[in-house]
TIMAR-588925 format. One record per residue (C-alpha): residue number from 1; z negated, x negated, y negated. Coordinates in steps of 0.5 Angstrom, whole numbers, plus 2048, in hexadecimal, padded with zeros to 3 digits. Layout:
N
pos:NUM | z:Z | x:X | y:Y
...
***
This chain:
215
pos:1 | z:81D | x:80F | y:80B
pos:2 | z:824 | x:813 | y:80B
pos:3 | z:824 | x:813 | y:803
pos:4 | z:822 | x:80C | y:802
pos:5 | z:828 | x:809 | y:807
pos:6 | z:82C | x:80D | y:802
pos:7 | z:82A | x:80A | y:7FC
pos:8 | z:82C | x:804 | y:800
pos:9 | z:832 | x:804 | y:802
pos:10 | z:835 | x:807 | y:7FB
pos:11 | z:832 | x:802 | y:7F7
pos:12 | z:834 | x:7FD | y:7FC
pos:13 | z:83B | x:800 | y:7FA
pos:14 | z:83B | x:7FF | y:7F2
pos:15 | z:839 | x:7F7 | y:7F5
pos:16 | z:83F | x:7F7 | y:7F9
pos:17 | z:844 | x:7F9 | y:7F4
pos:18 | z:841 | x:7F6 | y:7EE
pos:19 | z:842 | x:7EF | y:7F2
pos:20 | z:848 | x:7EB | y:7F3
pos:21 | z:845 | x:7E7 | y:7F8
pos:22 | z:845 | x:7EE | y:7FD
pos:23 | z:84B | x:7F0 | y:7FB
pos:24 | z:84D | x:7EE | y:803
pos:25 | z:848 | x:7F5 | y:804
pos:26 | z:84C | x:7F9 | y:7FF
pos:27 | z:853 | x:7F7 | y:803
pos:28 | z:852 | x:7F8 | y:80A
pos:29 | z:850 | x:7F0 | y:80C
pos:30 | z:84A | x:7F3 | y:80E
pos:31 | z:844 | x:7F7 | y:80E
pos:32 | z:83D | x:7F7 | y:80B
pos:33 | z:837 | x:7F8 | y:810
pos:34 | z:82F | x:7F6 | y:80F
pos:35 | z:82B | x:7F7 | y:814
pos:36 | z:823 | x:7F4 | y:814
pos:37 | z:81F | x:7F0 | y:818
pos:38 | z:81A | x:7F3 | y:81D
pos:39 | z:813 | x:7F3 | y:81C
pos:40 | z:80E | x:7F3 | y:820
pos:41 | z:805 | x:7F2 | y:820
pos:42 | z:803 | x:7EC | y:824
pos:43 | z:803 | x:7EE | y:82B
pos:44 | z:7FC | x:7EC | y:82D
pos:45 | z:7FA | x:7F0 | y:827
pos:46 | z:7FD | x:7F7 | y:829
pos:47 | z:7FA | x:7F4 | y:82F
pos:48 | z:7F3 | x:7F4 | y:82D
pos:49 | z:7F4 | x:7F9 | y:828
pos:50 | z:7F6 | x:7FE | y:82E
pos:51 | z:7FC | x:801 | y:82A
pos:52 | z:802 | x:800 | y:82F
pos:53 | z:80A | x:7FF | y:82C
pos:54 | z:80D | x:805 | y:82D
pos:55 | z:813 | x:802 | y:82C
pos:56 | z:818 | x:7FF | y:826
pos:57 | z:81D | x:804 | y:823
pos:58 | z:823 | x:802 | y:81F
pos:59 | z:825 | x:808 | y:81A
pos:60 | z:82B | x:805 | y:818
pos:61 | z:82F | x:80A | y:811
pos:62 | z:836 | x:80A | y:810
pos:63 | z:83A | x:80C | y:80A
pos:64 | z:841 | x:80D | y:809
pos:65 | z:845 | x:80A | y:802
pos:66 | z:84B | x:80A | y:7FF
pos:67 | z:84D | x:804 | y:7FA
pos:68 | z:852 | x:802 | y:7F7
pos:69 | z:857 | x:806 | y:7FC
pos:70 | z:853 | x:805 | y:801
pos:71 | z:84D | x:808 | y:806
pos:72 | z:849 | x:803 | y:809
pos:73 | z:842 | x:803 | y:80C
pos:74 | z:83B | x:800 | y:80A
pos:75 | z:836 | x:801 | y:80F
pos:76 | z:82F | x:7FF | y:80E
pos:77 | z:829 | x:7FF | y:814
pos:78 | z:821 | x:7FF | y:815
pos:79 | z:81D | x:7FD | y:81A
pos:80 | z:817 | x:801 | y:81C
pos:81 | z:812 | x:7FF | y:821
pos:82 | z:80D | x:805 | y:822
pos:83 | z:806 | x:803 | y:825
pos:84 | z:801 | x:809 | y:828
pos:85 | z:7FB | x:809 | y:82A
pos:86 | z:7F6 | x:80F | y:82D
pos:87 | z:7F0 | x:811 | y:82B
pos:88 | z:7EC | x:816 | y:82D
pos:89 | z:7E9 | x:81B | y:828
pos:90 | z:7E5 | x:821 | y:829
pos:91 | z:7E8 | x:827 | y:827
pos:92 | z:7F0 | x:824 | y:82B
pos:93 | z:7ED | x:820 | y:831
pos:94 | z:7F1 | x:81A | y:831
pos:95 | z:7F7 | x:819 | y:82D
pos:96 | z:7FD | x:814 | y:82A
pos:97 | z:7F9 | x:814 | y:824
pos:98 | z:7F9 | x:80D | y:822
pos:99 | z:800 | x:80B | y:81F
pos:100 | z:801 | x:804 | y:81C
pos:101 | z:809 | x:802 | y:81A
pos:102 | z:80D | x:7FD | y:817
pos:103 | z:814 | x:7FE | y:814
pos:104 | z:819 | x:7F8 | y:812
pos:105 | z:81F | x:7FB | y:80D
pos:106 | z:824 | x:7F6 | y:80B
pos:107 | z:824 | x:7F4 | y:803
pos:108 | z:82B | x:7F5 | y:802
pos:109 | z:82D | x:7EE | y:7FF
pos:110 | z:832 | x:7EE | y:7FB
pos:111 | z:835 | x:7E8 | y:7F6
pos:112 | z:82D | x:7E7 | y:7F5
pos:113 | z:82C | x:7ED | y:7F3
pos:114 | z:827 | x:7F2 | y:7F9
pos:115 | z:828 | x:7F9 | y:7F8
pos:116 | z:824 | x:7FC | y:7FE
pos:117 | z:81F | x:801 | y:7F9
pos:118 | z:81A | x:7FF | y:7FD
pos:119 | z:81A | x:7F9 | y:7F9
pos:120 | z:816 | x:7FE | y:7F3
pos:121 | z:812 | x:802 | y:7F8
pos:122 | z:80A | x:801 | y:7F8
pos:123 | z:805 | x:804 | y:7FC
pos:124 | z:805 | x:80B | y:7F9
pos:125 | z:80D | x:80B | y:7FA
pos:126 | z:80D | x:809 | y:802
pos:127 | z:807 | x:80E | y:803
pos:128 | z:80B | x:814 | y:800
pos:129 | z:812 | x:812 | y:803
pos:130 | z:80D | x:812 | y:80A
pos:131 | z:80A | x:819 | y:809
pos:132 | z:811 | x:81C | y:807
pos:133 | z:813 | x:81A | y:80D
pos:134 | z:80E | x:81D | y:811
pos:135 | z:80C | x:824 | y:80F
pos:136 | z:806 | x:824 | y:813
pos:137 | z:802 | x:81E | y:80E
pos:138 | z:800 | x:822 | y:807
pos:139 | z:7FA | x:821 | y:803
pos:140 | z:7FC | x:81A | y:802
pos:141 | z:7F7 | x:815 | y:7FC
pos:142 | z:7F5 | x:80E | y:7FB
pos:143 | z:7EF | x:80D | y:7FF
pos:144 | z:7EE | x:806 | y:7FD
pos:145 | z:7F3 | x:7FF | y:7FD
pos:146 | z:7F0 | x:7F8 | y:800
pos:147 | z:7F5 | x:7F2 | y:800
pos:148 | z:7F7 | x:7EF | y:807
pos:149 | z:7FC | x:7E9 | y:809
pos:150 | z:802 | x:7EB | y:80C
pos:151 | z:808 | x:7E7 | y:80E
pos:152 | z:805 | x:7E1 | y:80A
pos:153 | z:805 | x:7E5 | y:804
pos:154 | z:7FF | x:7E8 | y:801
pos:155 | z:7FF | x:7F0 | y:800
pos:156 | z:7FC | x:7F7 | y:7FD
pos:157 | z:7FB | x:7FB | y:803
pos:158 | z:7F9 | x:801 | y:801
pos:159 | z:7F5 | x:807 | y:805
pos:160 | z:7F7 | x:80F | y:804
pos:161 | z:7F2 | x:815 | y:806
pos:162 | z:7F6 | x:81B | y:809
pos:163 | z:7F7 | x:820 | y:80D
pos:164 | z:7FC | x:821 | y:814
pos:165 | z:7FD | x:827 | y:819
pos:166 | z:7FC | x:825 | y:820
pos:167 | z:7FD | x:82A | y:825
pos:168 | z:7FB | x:830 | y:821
pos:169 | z:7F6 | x:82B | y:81D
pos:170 | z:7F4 | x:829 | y:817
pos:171 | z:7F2 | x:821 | y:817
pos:172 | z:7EF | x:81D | y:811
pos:173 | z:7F3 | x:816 | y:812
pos:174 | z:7F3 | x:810 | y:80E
pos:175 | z:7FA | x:80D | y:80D
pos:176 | z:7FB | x:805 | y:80B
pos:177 | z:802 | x:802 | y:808
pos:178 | z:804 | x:7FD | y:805
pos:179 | z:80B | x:7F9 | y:805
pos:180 | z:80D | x:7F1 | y:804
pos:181 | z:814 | x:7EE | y:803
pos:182 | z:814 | x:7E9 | y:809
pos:183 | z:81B | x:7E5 | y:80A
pos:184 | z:822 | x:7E9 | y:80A
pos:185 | z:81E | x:7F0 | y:80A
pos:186 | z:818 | x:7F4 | y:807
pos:187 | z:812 | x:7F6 | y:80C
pos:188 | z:80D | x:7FC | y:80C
pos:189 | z:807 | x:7FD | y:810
pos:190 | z:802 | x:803 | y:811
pos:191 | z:7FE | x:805 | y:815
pos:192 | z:7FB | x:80D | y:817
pos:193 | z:7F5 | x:80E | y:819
pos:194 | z:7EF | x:815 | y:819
pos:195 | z:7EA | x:814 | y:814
pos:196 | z:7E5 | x:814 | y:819
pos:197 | z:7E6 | x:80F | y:81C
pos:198 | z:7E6 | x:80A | y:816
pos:199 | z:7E5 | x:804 | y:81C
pos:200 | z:7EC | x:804 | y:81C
pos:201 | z:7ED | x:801 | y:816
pos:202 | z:7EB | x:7FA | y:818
pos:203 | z:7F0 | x:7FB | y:81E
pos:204 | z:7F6 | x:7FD | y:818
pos:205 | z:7F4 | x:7F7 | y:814
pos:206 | z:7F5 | x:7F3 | y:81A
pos:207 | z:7FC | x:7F5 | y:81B
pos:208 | z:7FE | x:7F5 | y:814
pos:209 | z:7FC | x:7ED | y:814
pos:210 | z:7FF | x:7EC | y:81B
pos:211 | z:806 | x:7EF | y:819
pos:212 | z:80B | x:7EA | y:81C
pos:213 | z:813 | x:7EA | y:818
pos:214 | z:818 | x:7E8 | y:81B
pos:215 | z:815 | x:7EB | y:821
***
């Protein structure tokens, strides 16, 4: 999400010098960071699901910018909390195969206004930001679209076909995506899983409706 905390960080800029009311930003008085909440699944929907937590990452991007004289930092951080669950195929044995994520980025609020990009991304955005991320993903096209609940708010979750490499391998998987706006932040989920284990999707559509924020 390298490109996308870029784009946030300078349209935060613009804000900044456009507003009298962060003038203090602009002068040295303080600086200017956003940091997203976590978001987690339901601990006992990973449980029942079999997929573990891996862990809750805060990527965290920061930029230096020169206004009005002065240099002055803007800091924008992400949370990621990464799910995996092993799943035993016949040509790779057992492996970490199943994947399901949920990534808060702030929503960069400033006199009202929101200038995360994200605010403008659908499902087809996030997908093509997730495979340029990962060079193993390719062959990516919508599969189908259901709607869920998530956070309280009803939401299209939108289902891909592709194709990724494991350890030599070329694997057919399904890949699911949406994101809502929950308080301060914007919240996306999805889930990867082989096609041949097609089951996995109520276990993903489980995790999607338990997402927990703050967590």
């Amino acid at each position: 999400m390298r490109h996308t905390r870029r784009e946030v960080a300078t349209a935060a800029l613009g804000a900044l010098v456009a507003s009298s009311g962060c003038l203090s930003f602009v002068t040295g008085q303080e600086a200017l960071s956003f940091e997203a909440d976590p978001a987690l699944a339901e601990e006992s929907v990973a449980n029942d699901t079999g997929y573990e937590l891996d862990g809750t990452e805060a990527q965290t991007i920061t930029r230096e910018f020169s206004a009005a004289g002065q240099t002055r930092s803007v800091e924008v951080t992400n949370q990621i909390s990464t799910y995996e669950k092993s799943l035993n195929l016949s040509l790779l044995g057992e492996q970490k195969l199943g994947v399901f994520a949920v990534i808060s980025s702030p929503a960069v609020e400033i006199a009202s206004r929101t200038f995360n990009p994200l605010k403008d991304y659908g499902n087809e955005d996030l997908v093509q930001m997730l495979t340029s991320q990962y060079d193993g993903l390719s062959n990516v096209s919508e599969a189908s679209s259901q709607t869920l609940t998530l956070l309280g708010t009803d939401t299209e979750v939108t289902k891909y076909d592709a194709t990724t490499n494991v350890e030599g391998e070329q694997i057919d998987v399904f890949i699911h995506v949406t994101k809502v706006r929950h308080e301060d932040d914007f919240v996306i989920a999805l889930g990867v899983y082989p096609q041949q284990m097609s089951d996995e999707e109520s276990n993903i559509v489980s995790l999607f409706e338990s997402v927990q924020h703050p967590a």
